[in-house]
N, C-alpha and C positions, 0 to 999 in steps of 0.2 A: 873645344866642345865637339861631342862625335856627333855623327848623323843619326839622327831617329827610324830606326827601323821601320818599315812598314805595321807592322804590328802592333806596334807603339805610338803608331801615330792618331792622332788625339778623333773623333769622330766628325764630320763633320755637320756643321746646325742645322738645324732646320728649317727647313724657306719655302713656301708659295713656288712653285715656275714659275718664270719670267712667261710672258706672253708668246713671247718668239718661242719659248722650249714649247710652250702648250702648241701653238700651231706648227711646230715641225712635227710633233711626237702624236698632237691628237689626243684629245679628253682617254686621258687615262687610256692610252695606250686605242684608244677605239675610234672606229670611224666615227667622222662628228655628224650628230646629229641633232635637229631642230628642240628647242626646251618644250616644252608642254603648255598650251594655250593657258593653263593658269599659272605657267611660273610666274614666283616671286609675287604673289597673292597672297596674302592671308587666310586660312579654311574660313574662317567668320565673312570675309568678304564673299566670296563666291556662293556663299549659302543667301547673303540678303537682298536679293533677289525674289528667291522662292519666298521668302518671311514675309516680303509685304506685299507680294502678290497672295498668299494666304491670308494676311491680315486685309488686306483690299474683299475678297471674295467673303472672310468673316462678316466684315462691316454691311457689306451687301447685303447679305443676306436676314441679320439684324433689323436692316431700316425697309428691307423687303417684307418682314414679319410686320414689323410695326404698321404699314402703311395700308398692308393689304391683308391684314389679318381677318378682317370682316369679309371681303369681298373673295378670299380663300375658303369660305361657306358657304355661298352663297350656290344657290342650284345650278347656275350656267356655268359653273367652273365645277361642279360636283358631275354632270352631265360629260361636260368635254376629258374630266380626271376618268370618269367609267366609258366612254367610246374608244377613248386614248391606249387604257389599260387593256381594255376585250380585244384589240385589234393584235396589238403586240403579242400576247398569250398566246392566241389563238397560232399567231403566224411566225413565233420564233421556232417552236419544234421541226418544222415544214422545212422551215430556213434552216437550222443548222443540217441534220441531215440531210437534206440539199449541196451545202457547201460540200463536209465531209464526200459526199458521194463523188462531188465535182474534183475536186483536191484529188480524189484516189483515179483518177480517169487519168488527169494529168499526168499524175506522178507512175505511176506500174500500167496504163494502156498504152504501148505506142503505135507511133502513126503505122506503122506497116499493117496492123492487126485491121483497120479499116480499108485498108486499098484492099485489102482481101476483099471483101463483101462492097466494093461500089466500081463497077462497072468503067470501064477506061472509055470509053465514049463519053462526051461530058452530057448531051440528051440524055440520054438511058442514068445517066450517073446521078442527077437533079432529084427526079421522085426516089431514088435510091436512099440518098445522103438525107431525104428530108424524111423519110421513112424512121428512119436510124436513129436520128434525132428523139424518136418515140421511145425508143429501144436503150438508148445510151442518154441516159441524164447529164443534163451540164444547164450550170446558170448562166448570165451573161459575161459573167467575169470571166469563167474559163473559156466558152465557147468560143470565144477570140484566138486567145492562143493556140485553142485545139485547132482552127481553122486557120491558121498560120502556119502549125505543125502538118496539119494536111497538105498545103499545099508545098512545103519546101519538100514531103515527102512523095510528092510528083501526080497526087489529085489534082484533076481538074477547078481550076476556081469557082466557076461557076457549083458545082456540088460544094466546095468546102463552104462558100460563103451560103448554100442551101443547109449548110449543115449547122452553120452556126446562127440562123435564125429559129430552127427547127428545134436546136436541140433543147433554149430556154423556153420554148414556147408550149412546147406539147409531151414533154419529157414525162413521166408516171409519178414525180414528185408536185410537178403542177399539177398534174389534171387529178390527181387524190386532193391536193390542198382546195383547189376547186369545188369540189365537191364537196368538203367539211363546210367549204365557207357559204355555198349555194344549196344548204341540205334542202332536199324535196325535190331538187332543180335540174333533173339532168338533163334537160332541155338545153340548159347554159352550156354544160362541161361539153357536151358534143358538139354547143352551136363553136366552144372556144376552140377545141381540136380542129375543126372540119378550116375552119375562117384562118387559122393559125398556120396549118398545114398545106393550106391551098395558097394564101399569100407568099409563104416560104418558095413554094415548088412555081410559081408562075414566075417571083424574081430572079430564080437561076433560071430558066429558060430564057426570061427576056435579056438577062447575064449573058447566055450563050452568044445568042442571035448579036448584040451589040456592043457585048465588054470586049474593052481592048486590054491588052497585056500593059499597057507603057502605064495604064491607069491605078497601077497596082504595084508601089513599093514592095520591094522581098523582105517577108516579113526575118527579125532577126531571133537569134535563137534565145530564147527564156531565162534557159537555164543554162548551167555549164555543161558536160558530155560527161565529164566524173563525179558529179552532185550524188549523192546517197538519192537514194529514189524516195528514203523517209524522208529526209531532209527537205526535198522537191515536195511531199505531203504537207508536211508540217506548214514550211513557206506557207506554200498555196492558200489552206487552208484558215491561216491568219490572216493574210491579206484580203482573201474573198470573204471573211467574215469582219472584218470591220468594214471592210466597203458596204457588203450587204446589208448586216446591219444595221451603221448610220444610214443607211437610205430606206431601211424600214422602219425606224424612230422620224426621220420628215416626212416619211409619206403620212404615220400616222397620225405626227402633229398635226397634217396639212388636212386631213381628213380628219378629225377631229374640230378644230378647228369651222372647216367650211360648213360641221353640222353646226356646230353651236353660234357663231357671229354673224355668220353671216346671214343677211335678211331673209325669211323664209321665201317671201314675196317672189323675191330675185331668185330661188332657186328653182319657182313655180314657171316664173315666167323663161330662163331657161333651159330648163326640163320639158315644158309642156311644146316646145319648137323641136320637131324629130332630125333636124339635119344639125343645126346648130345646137345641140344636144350632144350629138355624138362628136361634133368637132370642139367642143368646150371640153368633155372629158379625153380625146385625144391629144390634146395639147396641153390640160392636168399632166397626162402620164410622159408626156415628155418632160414637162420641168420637173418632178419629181422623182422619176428614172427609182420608181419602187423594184426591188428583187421580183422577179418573177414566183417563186417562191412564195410570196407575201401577199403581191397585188390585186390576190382575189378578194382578201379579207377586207381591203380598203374599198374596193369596187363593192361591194356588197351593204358596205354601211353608206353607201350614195344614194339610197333609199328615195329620195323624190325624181332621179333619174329612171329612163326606161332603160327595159335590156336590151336594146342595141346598143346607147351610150353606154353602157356599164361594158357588154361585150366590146366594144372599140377602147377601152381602158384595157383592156387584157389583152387584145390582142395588137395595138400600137406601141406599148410599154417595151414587151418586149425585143422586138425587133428596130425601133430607133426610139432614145431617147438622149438626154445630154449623154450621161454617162456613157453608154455605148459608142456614141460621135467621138467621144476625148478617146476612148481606149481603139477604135477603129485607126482614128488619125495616129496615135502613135504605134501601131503594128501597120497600116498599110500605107498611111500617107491621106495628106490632105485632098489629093487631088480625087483620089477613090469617093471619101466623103461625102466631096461636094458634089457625087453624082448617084448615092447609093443611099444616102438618107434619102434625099427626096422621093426617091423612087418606091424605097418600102413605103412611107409613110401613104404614096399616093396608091400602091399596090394595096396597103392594110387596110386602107377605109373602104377601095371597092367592094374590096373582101369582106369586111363588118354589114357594108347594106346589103349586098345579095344574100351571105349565108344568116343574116339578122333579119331579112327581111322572108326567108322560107321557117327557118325554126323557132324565132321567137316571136 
């Protein structure tokens, strides 16, 4: 019998790799790489999950109609449904273009475009930076980074951290929102600018006189250095709008809310206390860390409070609340914090009595 030619020779079968081939040679010739958190699932499984978190949130809502379908008429939820509703209207337009304006500062101003205009002496550089803050819009969300960006770009601390209390607090998107929400009142919007503005500019100078450098984490960079500068808007501007946002939906709950539940009595009793009045609505504006943006519309429906509590609601909010302490501690560090809240918060209410206590 002769030999089978190579050509002739029969094919051979078909087979699986053996293990050993797969790990010398590698999945199909390719670097290995990890299976996908749902291999080897089922589509039906990994969907039922959402299905009876859906069917849970239906059922709720179901035995929520039934149970409360009367008391969903009733005038103390029709009262808190129209405080609720005017507060939010009023103060989303404010807010988003606020955001948008802040997102585009981020993203297309860089920091060298402000060393231009703030003074290299940090004294002289304080009223400068707090100045600016009028001039140059930013909410709380941005003003952070922007004053992280100031300082890596070789401002002085003391102005940037002037810069970034300044800038949500007295910016031309506030003090219009201010206005709309306080019509008749300019007595307010000046007493909020003057009270705002001076608390800013006395905590960078006593910054000067006493902050030390070790107190102050270097803040790190935001963004990457090749980021599309829309890309950097876009971001921003999603981020600082759901922050903003959800904190303008609990401020209004919470303000809504403290009109309608709570005892009037209780509101008389402290409203009608002028010091413990304005430290009840300071300490409102810290748990609730409302958008500056917003805060006026909520302060404005506190109606059994006087105008200096109301003016210590706008002008504590911004410059320390929770929110701003979490987003501080993660750009400069905790240790800054624990020495920089306490200090606005005791610089903002000097601030509310004397400039509340001459114009309102």
């Amino acid at each position: 019998m002769s030999d089978r030619t190579t050509s002739d020779a029969a094919p051979e079968p078909a087979f699986s790799p053996s293990l050993g081939d797969t790990l010398a040679r590698g999945w199909d010739e390719r670097v290995d790489e990890l299976p996908p958190e749902d291999w080897g699932r089922r589509r039906g499984q990994r969907r039922t999950g959402t299905v009876w978190l859906f069917a849970l949130f239906i059922t709720a809502m179901a035995m929520g109609h039934a149970w409360l379908s009367e008391e969903l008429t009733g005038q103390a939820f029709l009262a808190w449904a129209t405080i609720f509703t005017a507060i939010s209207f009023q103060a989303l337009p404010f807010l988003v273009f606020g955001v948008a304006l802040s997102a585009a500062l981020t993203a297309f101003v860089p920091a060298s475009a402000y060393q231009r205009f703030i003074p290299s002496r940090p004294s002289r550089a304080v009223p400068v930076a707090g100045v600016s803050g009028a001039l140059l819009p930013g909410c709380e969300c941005a003003s952070v980074p922007i004053a992280g960006s100031l300082m890596k770009g070789g401002v002085a601390p003391a102005a940037a951290l002037t810069f970034l209390l300044a800038a949500p607090s007295i910016n031309p998107i506030v003090m219009i929102a201010t206005a709309v929400a306080f019509a008749g009142q300019p007595e307010m919007v000046l007493a909020r600018f003057t009270a705002s503005l001076l608390a800013s500019v006395v905590i960078g100078w006593i910054w000067v006189r006493f902050g030390r450098a070790d107190w102050l984490r270097p803040p790190a960079r935001s963004h990457g250095p090749g980021e599309s500068r829309w890309k950097v808007f876009r971001e921003s501007m999603l981020h600082d709008m759901m922050h903003a946002g959800g904190y303008l939906v609990v401020g209004g709950l919470a303000a809504a809310t403290l009109n309608v539940m709570v005892p009037r009595e209780w509101l008389l009793t402290v409203a009608g206390a002028p010091v413990i009045s304005v430290l009840v609505l300071s300490l409102l504006a810290i748990l609730l860390s409302i958008c500056s943006e917003a805060d006026a519309f909520v302060a404005v429906s506190l109606t059994d409070f006087s105008p200096t509590a109301k003016l210590a609601f706008m002008v504590i909010g911004p410059i320390v609340d929770l929110k701003l302490i979490a987003m501080q501690a993660g750009v400069f560090g905790w240790r800054f914090v624990a020495r920089f809240a306490p200090l606005c918060l005791v610089v903002g209410l000097l601030s509310t009595f004397l400039v509340g206590g001459l114009l309102l």
